[in-house]
VMD Tcl script that draws the C-alpha trace (Angstrom):
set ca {
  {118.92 180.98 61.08}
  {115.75 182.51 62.48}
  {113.92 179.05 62.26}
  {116.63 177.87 64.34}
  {116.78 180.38 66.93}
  {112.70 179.85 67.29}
  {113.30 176.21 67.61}
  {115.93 176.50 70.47}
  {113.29 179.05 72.28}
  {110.77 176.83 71.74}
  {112.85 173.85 73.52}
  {113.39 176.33 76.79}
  {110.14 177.01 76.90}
  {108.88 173.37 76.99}
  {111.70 172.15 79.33}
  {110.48 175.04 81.98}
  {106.60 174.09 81.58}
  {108.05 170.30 81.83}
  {109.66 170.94 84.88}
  {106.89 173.38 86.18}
  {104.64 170.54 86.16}
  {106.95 167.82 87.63}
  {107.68 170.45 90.69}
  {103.62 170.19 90.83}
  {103.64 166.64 90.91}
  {106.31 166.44 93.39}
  {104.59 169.02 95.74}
  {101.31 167.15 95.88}
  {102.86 164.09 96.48}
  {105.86 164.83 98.91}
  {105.03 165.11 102.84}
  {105.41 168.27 104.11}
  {103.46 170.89 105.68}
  {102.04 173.52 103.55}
  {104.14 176.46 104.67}
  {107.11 174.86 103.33}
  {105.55 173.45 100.08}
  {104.22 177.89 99.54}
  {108.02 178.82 100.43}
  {109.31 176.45 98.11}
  {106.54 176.82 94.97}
  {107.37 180.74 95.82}
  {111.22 179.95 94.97}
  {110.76 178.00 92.19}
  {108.04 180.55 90.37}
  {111.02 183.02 90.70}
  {113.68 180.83 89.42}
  {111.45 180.12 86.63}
  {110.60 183.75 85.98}
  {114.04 185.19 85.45}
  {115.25 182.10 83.55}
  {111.94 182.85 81.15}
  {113.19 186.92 81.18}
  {116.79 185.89 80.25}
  {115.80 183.50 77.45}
  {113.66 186.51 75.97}
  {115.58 188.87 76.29}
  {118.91 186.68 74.58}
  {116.41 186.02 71.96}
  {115.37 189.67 71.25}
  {119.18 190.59 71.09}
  {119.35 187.90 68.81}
  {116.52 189.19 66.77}
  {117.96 192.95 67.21}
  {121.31 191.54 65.79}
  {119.64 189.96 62.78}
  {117.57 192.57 61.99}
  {120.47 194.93 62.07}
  {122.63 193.00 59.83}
  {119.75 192.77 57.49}
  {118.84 196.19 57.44}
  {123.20 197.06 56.54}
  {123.42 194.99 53.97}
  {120.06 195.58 52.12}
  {121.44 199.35 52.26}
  {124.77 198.06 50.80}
  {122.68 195.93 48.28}
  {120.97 199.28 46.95}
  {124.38 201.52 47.48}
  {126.22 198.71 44.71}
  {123.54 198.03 42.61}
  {122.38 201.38 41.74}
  {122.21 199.66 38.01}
  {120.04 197.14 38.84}
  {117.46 195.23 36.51}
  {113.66 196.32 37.48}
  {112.95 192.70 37.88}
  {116.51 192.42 40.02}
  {115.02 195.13 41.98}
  {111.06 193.59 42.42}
  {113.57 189.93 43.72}
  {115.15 192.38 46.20}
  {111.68 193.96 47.96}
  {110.24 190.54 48.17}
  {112.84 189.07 49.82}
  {112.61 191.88 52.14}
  {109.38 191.64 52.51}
  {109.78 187.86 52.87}
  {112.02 189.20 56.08}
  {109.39 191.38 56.81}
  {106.96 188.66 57.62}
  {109.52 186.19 59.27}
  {110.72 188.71 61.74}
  {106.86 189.38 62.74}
  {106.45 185.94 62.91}
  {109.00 185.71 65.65}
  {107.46 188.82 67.21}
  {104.15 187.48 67.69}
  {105.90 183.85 69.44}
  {107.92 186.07 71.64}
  {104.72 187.90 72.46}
  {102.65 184.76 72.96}
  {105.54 182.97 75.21}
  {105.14 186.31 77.44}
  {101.80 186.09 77.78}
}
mol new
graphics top color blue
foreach p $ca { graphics top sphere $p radius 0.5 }
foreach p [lrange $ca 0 end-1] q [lrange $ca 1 end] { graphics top cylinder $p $q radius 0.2 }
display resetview
C-alpha cells in the first residue's frame, strides 16, 4: 500500500519538474519582453509551490493514517494474543520492525522531495 502511495508521489513529482522545464523552454523561446516572461515564471513558481505543499501534505495524512492503523491493531494483536508462541511473538516485532524501516523509508523521500 505504502509502495503504492510512494509511486503515485513519485509520478506528481516528475509531472511538475516535467512541466517546470517545458514552461522554461517555452519562456526562452516565446517573444515577449522580459517583464512579462518574470510576472509569468513568478505565477507559475507559485502554482507549482502549493500544488508540491498539497501533494505532501495528502501524503503525510496518508502516512499519519497508516501509521495509526498500524500502531491499533499491533496493540489489538498483543491485547488477543496474550498466549502467544515466543517464536509467534519474535514474527510479530520483525514485522514491526519491517514497518519500522518502510515508514522511514518514506520519511526520508518526503524529506528529499522537500528539499
Amino acid at each position: 500500500m505504502a509502495n503504492k502511495e510512494s509511486c503515485a508521489v513519485g509520478g506528481v513529482c516528475k509531472l511538475l519538474v516535467g512541466g517546470l522545464l517545458g514552461a522554461g523552454i517555452a519562456l526562452l523561446l516565446a517573444p515577449q519582453s522580459g517583464k512579462k516572461a518574470r510576472k509569468y515564471l513568478a505565477c507559475c513558481a507559485k502554482k507549482v509551490g502549493g500544488q508540491a505543499n498539497e501533494a505532501a501534505n495528502d501524503f503525510v495524512e496518508t502516512l499519519t493514517d497508516f501509521v495509526e492503523t498500524a500502531g491499533n491493531r499491533a496493540a489489538e494483536i498483543f491485547e488477543e494474543s496474550a498466549d502467544l508462541t515466543q517464536e509467534s511473538k519474535k514474527a510479530l516485532l520483525a514485522a514491526l520492525e519491517k514497518g519500522l524501516q518502510k515508514l522511514e523509508e518514506q520519511r526520508k523521500k518526503l524529506a528529499d522531495m522537500l528539499g
